[in-house]
Backbone and ligand atoms as CSV (ligand in chain L), in Angstrom:
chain,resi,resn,atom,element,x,y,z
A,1,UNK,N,N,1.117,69.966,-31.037
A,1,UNK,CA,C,0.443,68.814,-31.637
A,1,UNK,C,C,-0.299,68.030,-30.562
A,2,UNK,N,N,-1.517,67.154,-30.838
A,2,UNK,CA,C,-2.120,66.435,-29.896
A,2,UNK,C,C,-1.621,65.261,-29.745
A,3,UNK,N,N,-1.352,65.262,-28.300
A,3,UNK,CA,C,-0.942,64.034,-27.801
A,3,UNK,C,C,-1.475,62.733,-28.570
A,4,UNK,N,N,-1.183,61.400,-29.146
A,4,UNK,CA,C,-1.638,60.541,-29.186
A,4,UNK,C,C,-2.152,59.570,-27.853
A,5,UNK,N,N,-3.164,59.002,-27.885
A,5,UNK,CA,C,-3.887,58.582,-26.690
A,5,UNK,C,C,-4.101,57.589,-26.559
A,6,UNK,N,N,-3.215,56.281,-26.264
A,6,UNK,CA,C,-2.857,55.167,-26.010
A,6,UNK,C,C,-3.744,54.842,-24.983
A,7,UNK,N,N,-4.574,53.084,-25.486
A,7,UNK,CA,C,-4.755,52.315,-23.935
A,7,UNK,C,C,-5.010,50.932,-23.728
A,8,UNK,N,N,-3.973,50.596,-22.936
A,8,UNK,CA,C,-3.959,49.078,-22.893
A,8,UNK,C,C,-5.081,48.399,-22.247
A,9,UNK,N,N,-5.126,46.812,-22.418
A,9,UNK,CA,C,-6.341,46.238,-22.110
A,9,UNK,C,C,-5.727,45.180,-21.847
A,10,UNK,N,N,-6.265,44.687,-20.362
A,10,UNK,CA,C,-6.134,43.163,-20.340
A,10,UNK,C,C,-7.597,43.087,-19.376
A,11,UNK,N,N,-7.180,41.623,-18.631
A,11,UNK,CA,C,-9.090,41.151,-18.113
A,11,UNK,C,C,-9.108,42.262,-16.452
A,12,UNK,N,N,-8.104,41.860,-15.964
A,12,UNK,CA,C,-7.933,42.528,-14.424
A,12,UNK,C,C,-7.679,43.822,-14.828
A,13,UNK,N,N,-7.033,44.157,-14.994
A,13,UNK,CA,C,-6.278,46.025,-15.127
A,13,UNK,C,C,-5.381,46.148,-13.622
A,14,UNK,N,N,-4.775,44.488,-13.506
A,14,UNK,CA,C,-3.926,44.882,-12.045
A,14,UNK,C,C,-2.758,44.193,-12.362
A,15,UNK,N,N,-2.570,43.245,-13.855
A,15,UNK,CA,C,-0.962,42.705,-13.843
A,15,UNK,C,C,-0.359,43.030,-15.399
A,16,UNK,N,N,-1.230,42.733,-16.741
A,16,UNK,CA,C,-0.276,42.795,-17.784
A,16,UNK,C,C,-0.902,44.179,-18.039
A,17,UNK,N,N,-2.233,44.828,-18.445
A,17,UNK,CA,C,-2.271,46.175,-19.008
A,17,UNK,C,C,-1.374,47.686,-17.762
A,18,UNK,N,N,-1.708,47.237,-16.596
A,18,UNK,CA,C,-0.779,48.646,-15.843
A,18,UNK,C,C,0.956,48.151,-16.064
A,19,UNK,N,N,1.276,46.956,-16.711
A,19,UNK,CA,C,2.688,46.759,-16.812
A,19,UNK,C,C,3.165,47.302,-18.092
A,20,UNK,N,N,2.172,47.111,-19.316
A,20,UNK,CA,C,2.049,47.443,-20.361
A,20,UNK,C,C,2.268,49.172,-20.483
A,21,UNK,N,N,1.540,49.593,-19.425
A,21,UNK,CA,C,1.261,51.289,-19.435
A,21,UNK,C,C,3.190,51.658,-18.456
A,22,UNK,N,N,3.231,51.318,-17.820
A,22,UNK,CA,C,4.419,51.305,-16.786
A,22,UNK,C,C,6.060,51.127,-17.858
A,23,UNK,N,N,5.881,50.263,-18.576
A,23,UNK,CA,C,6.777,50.049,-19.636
A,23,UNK,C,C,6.655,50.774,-20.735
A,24,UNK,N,N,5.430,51.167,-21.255
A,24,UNK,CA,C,5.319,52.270,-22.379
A,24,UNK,C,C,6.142,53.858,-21.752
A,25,UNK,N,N,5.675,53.914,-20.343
A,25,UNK,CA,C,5.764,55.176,-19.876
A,25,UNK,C,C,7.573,55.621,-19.778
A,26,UNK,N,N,7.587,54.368,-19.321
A,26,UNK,CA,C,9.240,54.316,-19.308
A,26,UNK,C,C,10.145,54.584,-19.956
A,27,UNK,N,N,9.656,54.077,-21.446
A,27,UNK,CA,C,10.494,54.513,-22.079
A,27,UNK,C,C,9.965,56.150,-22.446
A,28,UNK,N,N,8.894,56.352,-22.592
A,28,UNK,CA,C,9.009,57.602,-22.985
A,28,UNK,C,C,9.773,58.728,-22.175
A,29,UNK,N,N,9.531,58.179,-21.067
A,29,UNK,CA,C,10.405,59.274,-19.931
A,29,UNK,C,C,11.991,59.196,-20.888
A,30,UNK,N,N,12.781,57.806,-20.721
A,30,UNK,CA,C,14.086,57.797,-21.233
A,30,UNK,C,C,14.614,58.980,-22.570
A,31,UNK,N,N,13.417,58.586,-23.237
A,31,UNK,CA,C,13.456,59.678,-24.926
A,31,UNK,C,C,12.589,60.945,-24.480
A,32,UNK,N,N,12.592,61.749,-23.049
A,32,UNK,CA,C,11.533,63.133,-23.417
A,32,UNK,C,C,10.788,63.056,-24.138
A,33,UNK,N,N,9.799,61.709,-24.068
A,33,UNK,CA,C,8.266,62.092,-25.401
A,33,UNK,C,C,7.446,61.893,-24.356
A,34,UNK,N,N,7.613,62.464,-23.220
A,34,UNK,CA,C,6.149,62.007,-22.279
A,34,UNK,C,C,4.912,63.253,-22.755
A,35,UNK,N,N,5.614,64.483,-23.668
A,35,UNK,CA,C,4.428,65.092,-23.806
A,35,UNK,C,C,3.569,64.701,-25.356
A,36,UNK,N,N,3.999,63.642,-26.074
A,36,UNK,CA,C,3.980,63.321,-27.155
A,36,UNK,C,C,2.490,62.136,-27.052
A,37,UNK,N,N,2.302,61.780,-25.805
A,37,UNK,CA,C,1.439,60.798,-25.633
A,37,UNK,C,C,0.815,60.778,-24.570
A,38,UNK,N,N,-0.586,60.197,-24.586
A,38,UNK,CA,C,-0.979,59.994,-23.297
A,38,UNK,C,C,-1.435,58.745,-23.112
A,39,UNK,N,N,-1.292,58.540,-22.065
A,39,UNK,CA,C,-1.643,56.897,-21.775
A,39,UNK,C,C,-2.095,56.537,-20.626
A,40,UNK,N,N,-3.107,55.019,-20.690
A,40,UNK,CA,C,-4.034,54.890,-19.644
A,40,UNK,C,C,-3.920,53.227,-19.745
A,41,UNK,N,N,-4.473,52.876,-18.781
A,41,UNK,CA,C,-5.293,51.352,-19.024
A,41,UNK,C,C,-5.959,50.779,-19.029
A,42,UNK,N,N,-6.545,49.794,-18.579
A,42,UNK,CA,C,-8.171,49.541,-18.342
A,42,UNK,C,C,-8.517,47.979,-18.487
A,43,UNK,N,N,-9.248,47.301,-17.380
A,43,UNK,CA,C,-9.947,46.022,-17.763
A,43,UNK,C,C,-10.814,45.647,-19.023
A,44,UNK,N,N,-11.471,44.267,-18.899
A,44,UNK,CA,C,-12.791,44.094,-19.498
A,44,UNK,C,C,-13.242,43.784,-18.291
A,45,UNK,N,N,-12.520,43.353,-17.354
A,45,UNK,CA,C,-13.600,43.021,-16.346
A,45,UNK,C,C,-13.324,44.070,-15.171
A,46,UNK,N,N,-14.665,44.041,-14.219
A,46,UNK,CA,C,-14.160,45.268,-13.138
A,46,UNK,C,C,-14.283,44.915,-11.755
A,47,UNK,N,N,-13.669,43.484,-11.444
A,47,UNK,CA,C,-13.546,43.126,-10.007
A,47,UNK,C,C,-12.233,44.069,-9.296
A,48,UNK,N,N,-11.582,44.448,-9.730
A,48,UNK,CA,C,-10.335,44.914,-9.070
A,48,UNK,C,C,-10.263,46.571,-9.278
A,49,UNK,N,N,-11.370,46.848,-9.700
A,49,UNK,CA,C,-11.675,48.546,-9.861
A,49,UNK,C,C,-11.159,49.579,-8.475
A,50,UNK,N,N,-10.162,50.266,-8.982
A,50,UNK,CA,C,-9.651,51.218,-7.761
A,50,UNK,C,C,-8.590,50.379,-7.191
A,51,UNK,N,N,-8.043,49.239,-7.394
A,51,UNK,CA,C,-6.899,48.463,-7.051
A,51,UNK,C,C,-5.509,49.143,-7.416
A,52,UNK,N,N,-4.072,49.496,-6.690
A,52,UNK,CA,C,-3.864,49.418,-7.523
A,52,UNK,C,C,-2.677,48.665,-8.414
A,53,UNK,N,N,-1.759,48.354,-9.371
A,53,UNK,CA,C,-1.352,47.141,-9.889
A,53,UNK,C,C,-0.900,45.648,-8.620
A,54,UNK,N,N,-1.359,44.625,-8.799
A,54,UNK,CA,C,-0.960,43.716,-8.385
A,54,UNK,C,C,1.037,43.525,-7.743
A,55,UNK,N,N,1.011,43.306,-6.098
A,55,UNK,CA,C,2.089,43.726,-5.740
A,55,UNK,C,C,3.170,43.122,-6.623
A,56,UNK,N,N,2.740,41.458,-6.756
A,56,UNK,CA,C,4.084,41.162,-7.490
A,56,UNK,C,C,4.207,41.480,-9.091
A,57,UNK,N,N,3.211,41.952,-9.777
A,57,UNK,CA,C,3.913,42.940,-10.573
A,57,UNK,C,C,4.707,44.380,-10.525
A,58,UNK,N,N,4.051,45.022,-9.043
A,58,UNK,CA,C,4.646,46.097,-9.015
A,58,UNK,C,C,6.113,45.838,-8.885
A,59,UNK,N,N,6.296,44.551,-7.914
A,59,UNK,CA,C,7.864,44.266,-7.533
A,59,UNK,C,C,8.687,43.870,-8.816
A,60,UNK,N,N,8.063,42.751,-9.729
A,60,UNK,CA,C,9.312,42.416,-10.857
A,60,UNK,C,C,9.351,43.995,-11.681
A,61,UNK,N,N,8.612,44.532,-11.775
A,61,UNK,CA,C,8.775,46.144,-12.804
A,61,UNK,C,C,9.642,46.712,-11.862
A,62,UNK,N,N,9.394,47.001,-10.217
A,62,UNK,CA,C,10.502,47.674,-9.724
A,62,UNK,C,C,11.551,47.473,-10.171
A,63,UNK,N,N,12.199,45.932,-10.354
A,63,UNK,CA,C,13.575,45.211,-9.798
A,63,UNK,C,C,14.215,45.850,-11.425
A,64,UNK,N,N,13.407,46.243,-12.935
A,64,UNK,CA,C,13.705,46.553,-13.498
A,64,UNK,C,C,13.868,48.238,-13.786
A,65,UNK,N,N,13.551,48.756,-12.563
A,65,UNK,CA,C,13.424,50.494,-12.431
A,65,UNK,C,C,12.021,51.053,-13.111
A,66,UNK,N,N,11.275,50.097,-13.152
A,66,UNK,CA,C,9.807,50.475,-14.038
A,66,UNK,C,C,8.568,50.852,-12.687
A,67,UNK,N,N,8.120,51.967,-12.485
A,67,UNK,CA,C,7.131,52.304,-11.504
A,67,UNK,C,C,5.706,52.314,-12.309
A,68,UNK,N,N,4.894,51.435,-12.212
A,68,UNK,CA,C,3.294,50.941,-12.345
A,68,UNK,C,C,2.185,52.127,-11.571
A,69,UNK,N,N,1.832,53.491,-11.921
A,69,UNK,CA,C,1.199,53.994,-11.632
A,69,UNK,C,C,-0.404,53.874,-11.642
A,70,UNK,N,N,-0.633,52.927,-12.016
A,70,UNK,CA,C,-2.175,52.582,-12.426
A,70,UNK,C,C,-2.936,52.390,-11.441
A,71,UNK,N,N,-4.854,52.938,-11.474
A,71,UNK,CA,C,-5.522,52.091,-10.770
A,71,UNK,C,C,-6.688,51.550,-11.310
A,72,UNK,N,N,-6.767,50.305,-10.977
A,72,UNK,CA,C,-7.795,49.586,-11.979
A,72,UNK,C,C,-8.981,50.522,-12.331
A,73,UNK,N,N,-9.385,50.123,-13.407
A,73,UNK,CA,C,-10.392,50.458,-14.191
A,73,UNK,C,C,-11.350,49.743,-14.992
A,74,UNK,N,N,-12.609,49.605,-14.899
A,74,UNK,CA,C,-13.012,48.565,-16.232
A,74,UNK,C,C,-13.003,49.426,-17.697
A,75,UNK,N,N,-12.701,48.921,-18.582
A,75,UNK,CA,C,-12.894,50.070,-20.285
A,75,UNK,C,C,-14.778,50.246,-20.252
A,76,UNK,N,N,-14.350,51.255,-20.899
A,76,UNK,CA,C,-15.987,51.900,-21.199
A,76,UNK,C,C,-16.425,51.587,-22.668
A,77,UNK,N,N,-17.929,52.203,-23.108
A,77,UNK,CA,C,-17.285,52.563,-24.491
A,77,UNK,C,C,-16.580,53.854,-24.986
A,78,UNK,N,N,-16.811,54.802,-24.275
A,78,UNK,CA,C,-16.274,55.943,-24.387
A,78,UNK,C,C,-14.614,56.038,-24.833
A,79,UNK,N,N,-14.743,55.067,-24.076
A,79,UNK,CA,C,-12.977,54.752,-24.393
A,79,UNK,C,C,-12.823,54.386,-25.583
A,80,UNK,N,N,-13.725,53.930,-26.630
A,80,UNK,CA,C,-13.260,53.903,-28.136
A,80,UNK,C,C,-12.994,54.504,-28.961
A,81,UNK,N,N,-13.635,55.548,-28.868
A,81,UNK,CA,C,-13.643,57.225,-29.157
A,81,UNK,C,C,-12.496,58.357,-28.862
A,82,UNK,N,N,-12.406,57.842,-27.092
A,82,UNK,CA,C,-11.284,58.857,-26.619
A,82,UNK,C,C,-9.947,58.673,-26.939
A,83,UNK,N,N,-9.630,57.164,-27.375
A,83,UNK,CA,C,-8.279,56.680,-27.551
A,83,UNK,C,C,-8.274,56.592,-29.227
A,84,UNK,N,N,-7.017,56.920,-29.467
A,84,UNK,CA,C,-6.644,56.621,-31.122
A,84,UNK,C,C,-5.906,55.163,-31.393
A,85,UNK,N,N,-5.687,54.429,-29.879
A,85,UNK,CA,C,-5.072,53.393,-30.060
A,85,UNK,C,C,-5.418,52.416,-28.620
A,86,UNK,N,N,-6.435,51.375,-29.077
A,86,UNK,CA,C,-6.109,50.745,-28.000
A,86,UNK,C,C,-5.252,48.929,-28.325
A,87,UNK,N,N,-4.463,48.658,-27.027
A,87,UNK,CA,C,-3.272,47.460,-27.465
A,87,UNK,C,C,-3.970,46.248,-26.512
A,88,UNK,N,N,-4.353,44.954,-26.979
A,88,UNK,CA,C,-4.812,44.139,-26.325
A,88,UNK,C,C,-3.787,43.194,-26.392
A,89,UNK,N,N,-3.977,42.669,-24.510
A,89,UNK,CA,C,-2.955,41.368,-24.128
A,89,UNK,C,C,-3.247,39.987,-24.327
A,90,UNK,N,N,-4.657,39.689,-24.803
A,90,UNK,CA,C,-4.515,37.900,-25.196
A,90,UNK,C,C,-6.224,38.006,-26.164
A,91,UNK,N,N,-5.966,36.818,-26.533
A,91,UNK,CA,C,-7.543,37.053,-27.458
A,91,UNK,C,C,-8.473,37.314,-27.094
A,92,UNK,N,N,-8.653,37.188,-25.626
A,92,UNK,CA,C,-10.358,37.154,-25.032
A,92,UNK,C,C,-9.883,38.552,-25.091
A,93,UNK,N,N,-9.277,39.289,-24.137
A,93,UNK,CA,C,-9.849,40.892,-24.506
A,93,UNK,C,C,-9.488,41.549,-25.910
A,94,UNK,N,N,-8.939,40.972,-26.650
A,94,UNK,CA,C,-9.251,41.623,-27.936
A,94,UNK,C,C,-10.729,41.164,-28.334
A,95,UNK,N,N,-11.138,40.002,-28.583
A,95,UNK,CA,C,-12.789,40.150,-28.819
A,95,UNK,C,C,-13.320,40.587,-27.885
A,96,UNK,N,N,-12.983,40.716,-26.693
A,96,UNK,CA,C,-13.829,41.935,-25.817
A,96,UNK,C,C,-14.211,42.840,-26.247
A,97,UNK,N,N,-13.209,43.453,-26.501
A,97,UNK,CA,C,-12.884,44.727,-27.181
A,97,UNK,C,C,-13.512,45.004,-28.327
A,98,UNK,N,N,-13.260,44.221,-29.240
A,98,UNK,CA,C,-13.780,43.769,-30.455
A,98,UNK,C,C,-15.022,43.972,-30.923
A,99,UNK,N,N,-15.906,43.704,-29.621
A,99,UNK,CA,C,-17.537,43.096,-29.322
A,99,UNK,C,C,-18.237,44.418,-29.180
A,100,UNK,N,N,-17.459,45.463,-27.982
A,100,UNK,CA,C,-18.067,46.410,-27.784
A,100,UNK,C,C,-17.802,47.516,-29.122
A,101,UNK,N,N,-17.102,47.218,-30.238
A,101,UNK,CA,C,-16.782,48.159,-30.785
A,101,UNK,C,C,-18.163,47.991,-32.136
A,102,UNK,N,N,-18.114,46.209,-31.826
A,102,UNK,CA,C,-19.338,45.857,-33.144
A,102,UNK,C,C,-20.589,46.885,-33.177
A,103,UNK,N,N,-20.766,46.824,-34.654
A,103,UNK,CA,C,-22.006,48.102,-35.215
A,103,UNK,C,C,-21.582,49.420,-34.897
A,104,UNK,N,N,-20.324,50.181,-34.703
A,104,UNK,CA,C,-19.799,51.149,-34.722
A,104,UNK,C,C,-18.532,51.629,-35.561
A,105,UNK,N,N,-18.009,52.430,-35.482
A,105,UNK,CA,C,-16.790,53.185,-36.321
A,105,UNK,C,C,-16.520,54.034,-35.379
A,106,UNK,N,N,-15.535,53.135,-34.571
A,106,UNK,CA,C,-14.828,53.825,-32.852
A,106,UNK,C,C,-13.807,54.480,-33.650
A,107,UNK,N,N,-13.221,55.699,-33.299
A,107,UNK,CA,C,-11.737,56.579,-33.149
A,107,UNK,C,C,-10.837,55.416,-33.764
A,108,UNK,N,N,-10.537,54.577,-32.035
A,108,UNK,CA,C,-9.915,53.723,-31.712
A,108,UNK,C,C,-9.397,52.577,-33.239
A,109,UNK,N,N,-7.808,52.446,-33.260
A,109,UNK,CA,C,-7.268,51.602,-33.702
A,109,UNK,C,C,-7.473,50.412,-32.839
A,110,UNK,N,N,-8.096,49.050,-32.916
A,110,UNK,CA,C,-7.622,47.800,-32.142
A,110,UNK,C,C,-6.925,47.066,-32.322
A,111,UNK,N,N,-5.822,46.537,-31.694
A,111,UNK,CA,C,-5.195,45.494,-31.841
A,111,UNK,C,C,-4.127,44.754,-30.826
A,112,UNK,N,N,-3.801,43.578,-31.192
A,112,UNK,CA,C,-3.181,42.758,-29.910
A,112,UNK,C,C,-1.557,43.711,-29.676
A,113,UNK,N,N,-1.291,43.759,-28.848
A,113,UNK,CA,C,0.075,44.568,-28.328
A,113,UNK,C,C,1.406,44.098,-29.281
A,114,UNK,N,N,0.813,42.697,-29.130
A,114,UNK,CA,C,2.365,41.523,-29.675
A,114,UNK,C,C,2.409,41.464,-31.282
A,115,UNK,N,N,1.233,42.854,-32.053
A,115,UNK,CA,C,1.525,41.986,-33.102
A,115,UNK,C,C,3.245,43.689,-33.414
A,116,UNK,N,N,3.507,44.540,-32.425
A,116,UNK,CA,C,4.703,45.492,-32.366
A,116,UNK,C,C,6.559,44.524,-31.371
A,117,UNK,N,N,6.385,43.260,-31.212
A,117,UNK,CA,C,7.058,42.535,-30.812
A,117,UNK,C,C,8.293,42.541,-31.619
A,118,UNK,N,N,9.005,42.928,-31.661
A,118,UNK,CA,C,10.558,42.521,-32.802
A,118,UNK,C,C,11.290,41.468,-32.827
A,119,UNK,N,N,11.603,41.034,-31.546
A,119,UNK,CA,C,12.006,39.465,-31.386
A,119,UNK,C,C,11.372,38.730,-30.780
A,120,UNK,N,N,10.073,38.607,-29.917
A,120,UNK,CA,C,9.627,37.487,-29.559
A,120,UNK,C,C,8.724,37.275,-30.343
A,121,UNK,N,N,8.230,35.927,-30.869
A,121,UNK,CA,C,7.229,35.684,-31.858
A,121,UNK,C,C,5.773,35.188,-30.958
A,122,UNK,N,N,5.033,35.776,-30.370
A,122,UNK,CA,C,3.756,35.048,-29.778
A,122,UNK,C,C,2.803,36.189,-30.218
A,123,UNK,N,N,1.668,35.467,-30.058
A,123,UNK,CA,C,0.112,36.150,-30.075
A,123,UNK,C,C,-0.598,36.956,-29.316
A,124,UNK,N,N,-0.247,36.052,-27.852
A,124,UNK,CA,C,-0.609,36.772,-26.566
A,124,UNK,C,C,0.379,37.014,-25.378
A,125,UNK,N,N,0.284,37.834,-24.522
A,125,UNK,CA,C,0.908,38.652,-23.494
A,125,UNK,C,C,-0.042,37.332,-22.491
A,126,UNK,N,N,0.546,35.983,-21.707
A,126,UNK,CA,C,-0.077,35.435,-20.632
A,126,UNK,C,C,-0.180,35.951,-19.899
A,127,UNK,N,N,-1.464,35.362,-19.262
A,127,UNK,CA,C,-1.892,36.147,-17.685
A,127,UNK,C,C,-0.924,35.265,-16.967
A,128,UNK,N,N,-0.355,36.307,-15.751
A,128,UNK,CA,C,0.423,35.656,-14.723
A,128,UNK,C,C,-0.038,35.196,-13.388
A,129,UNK,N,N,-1.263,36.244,-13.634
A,129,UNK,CA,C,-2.198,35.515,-12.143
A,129,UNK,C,C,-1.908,35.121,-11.525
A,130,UNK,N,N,-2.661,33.456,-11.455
A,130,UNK,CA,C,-2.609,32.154,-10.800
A,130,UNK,C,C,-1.019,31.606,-10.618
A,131,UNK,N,N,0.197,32.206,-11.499
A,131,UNK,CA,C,0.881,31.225,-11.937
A,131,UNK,C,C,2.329,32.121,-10.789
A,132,UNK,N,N,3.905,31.555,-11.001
A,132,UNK,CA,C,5.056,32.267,-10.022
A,132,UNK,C,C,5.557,33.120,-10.564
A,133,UNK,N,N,6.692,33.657,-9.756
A,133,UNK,CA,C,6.875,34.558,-10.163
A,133,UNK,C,C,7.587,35.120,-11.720
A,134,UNK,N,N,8.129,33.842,-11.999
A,134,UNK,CA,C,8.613,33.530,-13.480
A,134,UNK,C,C,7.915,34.385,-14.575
A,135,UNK,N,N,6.153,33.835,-14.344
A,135,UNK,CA,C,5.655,34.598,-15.154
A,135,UNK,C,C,5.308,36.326,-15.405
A,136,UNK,N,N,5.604,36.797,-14.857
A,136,UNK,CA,C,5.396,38.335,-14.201
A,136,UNK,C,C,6.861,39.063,-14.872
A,137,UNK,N,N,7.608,38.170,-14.599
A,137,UNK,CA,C,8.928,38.320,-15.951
A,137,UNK,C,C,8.571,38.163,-16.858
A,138,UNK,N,N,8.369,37.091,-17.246
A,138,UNK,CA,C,7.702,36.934,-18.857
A,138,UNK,C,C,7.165,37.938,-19.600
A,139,UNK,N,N,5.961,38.120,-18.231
A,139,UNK,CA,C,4.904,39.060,-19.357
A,139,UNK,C,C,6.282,40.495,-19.346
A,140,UNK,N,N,6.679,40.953,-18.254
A,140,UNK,CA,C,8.116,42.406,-18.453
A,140,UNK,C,C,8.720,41.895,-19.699
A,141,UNK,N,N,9.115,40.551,-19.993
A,141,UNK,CA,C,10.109,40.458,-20.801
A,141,UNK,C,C,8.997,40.836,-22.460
A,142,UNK,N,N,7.910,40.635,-22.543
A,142,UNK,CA,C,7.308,40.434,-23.940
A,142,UNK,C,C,7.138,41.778,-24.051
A,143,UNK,N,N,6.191,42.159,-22.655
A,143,UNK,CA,C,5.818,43.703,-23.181
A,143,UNK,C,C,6.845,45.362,-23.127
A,144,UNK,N,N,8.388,44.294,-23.034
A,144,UNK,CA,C,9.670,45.645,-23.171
A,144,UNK,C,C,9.882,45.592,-24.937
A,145,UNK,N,N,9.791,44.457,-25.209
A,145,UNK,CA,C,10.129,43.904,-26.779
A,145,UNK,C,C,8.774,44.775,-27.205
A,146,UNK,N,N,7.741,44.701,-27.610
A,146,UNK,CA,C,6.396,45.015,-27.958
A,146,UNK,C,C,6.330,46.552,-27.195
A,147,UNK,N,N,7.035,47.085,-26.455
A,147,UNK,CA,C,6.692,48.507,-26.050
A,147,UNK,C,C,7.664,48.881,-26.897
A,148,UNK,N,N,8.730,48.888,-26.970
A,148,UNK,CA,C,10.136,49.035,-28.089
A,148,UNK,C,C,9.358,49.293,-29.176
A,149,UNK,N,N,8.850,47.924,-29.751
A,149,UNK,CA,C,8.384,48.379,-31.112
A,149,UNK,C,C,7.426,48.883,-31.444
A,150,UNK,N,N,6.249,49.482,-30.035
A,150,UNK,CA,C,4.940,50.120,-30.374
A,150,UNK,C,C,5.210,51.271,-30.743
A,151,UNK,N,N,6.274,51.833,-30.460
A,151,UNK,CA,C,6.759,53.351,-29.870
A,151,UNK,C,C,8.036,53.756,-31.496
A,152,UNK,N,N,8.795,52.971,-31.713
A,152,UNK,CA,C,8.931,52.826,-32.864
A,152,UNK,C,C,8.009,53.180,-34.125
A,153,UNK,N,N,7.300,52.044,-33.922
A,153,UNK,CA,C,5.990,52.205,-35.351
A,153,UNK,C,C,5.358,53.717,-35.078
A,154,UNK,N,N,4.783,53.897,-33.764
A,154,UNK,CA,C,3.933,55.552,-33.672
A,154,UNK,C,C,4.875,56.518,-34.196
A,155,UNK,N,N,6.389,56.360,-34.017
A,155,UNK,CA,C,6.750,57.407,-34.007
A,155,UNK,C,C,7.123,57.219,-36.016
A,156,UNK,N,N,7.027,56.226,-36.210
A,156,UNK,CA,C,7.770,56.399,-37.951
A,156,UNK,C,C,6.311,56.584,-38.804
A,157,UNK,N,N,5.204,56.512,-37.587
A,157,UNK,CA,C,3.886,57.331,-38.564
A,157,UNK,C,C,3.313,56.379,-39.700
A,158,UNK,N,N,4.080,55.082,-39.521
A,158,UNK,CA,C,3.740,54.266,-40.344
A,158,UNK,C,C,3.339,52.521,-40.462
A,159,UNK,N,N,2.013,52.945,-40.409
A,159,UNK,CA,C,1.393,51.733,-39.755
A,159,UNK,C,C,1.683,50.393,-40.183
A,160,UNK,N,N,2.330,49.690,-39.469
A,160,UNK,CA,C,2.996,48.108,-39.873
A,160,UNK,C,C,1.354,47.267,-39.788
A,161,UNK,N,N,0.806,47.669,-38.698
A,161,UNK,CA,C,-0.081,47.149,-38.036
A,161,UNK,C,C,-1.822,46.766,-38.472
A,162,UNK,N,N,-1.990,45.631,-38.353
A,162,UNK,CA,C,-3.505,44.994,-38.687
A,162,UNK,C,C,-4.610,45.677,-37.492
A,163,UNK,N,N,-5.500,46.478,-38.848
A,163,UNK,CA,C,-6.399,46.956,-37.179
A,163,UNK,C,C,-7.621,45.807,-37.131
A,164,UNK,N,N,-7.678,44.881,-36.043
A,164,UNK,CA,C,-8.809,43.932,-36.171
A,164,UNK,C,C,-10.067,44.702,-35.295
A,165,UNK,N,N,-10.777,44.385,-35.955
A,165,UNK,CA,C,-11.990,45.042,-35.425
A,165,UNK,C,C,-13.398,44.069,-35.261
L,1,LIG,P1,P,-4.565,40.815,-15.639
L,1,LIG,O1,O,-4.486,39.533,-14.676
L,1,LIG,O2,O,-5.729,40.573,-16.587
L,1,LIG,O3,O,-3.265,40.791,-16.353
L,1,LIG,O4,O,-4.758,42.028,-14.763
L,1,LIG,C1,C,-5.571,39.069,-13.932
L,1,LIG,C2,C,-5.897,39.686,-12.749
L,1,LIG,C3,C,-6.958,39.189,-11.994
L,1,LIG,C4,C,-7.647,38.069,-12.425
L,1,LIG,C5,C,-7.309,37.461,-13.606
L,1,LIG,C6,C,-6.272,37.963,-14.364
L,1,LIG,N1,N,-8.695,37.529,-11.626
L,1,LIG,O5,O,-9.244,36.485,-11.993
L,1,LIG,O6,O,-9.058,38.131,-10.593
């Protein structure tokens, strides 16, 4: 069967989408479905292109046994096409996303990551950027809840999920 072809989006592609991909991956390793999927990530913006994840995300994902293989990327459009699913971390890159998809009929499912969350109730995955190290947990803590239940929904084949476009 063909892999399904997952890809996350945030603005950098150096703290919440390679954490997003790092935590998806993870678990699949745990359940043997790494051949069940493929997965990538990708900016809207492309200052940090060839970077790769931001150290102190790489460190709070370590401290949880999670390894961040990513290197930045900006999204294309190609990427709407190539992916059957892409998961956005806060509103601006979902209308990013959104924008480049306008006047087309992309492959691509869109939608925010958090709306596969089971117990935390928010909208967006915050950028941790600017902010300590607190937040870099945060975003681990939202996107383990929301990788749980992305991986869930793909696998029960049955879409809970709003595709905004
Ligand atoms: P990300 O975080 O979108 O989660 O990768 C950011 C990384 C870099 C910048 C902003 C957010 N920046 O302004 O350079």
């Amino acid at each position: 069967m063909e892999p399904s072809r997952l890809l996350f989006v945030c603005l950098g592609n150096i703290c919440r989408s390679p954490a997003a991909e790092g935590v998806f991956l993870h678990h699949l390793q745990q359940r043997d479905l790494e051949q069940a999927f493929a997965v990538d990530s990708a900016g809207t913006g492309s200052w940090h292109a060839g970077q790769p994840a931001d150290a102190r995300m790489r460190a709070a994902a370590s401290g949880r046994g999670i390894h961040l293989p990513s290197r930045a990327r900006q999204i294309v459009a190609a990427d709407l096409d190539h992916f059957d699913h892409i998961l956005t971390m806060d509103d601006e890159n979902l209308a990013a996303v959104q924008a480049m998809a306008r006047g087309r009929q992309p492959r691509a499912l869109i939608r925010p990551i958090t709306q596969h969350c089971r117990s935390q109730r928010v909208r967006e995955v915050p950028d941790p950027y600017y902010g300590g190290a607190d937040g870099f947990e945060r975003v681990l803590d939202l996107l383990e809840d929301a990788c749980t239940g992305l991986l869930e929904d793909l696998l029960a084949s049955k879409p809970p999920w709003t595709t905004e476009r």
